[in-house]
N, C-alpha and C positions, 0 to 999 in steps of 0.2 A: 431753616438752618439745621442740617444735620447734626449728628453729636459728636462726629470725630471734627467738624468745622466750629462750631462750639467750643470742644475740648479746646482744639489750637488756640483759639483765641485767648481762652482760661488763660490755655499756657505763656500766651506772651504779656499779659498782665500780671502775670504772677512775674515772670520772669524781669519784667520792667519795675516790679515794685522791692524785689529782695537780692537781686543781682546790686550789686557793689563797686564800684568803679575808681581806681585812682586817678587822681584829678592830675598826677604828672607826666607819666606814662598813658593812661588810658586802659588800663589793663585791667578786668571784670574778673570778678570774684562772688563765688557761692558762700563762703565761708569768713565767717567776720573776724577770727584771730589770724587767721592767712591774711586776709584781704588788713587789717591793721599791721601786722610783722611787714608785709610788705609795704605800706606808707612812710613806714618808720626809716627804711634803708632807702626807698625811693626820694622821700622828701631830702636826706642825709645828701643822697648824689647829685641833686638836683641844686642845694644849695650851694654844693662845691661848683659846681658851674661845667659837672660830668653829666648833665642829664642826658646829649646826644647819643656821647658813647656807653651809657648804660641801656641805651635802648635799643643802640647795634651790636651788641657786644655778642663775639662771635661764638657762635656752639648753645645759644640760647633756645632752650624748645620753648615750645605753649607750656602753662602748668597745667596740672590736671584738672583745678578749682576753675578755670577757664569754664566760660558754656561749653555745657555736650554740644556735638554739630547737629543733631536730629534725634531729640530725646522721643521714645515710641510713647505714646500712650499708653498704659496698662491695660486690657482688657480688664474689666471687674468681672468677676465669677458672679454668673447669675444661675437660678434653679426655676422651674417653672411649679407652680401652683397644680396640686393634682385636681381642683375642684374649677377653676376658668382657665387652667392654660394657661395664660401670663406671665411672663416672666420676671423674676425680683432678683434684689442682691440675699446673699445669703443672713445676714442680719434684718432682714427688712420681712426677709417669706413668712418668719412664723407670727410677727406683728402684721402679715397681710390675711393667712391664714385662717386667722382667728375671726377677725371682719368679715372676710370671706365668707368661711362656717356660716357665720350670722345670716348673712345678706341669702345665704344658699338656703338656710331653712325658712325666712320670713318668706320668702318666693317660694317656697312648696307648702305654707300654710295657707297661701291663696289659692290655692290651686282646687278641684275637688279632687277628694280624697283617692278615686282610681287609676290619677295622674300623679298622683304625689310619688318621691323617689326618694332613699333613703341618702345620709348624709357619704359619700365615698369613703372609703377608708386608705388614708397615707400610703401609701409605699416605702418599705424598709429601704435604706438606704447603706450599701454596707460597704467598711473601709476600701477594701480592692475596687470598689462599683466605679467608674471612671462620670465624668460629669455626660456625655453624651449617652451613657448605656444606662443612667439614671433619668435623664429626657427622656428617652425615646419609651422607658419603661413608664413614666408618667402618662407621656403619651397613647401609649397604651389601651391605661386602664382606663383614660377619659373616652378613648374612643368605645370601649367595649361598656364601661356603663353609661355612657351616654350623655358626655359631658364635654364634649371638647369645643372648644370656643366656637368653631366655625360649624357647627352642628347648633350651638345655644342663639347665632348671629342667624341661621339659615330658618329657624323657627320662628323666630320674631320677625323675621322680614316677610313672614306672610299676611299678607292682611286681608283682612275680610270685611265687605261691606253690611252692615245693618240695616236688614231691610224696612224698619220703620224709621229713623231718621236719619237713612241716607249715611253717615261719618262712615271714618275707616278706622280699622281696631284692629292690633296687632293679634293674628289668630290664637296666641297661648292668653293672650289676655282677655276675650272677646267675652268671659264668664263673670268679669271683673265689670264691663259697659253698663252704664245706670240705665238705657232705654234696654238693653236686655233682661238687667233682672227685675224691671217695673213690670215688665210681657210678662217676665214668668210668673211674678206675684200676683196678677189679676187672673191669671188662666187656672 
């Protein structure tokens, strides 16, 4: 399920659970002191024995409290992570960030030390900076120090066979294999 086919669905649960409906007319309401004002004259016409013609009565528009006819989904603003590329919501990046950080130096404390890579540094973000010319600046600086997802995905996807027992071991992790550092502890 995609998330604009997701979203819609949201949306018509939501819409099925807080939409308001007069029981004499029929008439759907967003809004619960509209949607009550109108029961209150509805139920009135209704008990007069006018309910017909209150509900053809001529020059009547839609209200506005009516459903919208095709409400858009919001795009939410999202930012990408200077350190995996990912994209977040703007409240969510600097609680992702910080994880991030973490997970970025625990993976280059494993590493030896010739391969190790210092932590990136943020990108200023400045008020005129538009959301796309702050992407692509992210993007950027991932590709020039060495960090962008599909470069961190293209390295791991190498693997390499161990020549004494045979398994296969992702080539940045291959220093990490217990039959590799047992060979090199005996030699």
């Amino acid at each position: 399920m995609s998330q604009d086919d997701y979203n819609r669905a949201a949306l018509k649960i939501f819409q099925a659970c807080h939409m308001l409906s007069c029981k004499f007319c029929s008439r759907t309401f967003w809004d619960e002191e509209k949607f009550e004002q109108h029961v209150r004259i509805c139920e009135d016409v209704a008990t007069d024995g006018a309910r017909a013609q209150h509900a053809k009565s001529p020059g009547r528009s839609p209200s506005p409290n009516t459903s919208p006819a095709s409400p858009s989904p919001k795009q939410i603003p999202s930012l990408l992570c200077h350190i995996c590329g990912k994209q977040f919501g703007t409240a969510s990046l600097e609680i992702h960030m910080r994880q991030c950080a973490k997970k970025w130096e625990q993976r280059q404390a494993t590493k030896p030390a010739e391969l190790r890579r210092a932590l990136p540094h943020r990108p200023e973000r400045t008020p005129d900076m538009t959301q796309e010319t702050y992407d692509s600046l992210i993007k950027d600086m991932a590709k020039t120090e060495g960090m962008a997802a599909e470069a961190v995905e293209e390295t791991s996807a190498v693997l390499v066979n161990c020549l004494k027992c045979g398994s296969t071991v992702a080539g940045d992790q291959f220093h990490l294999h217990i039959c590799h550092q047992t060979e090199v502890a005996t030699s």
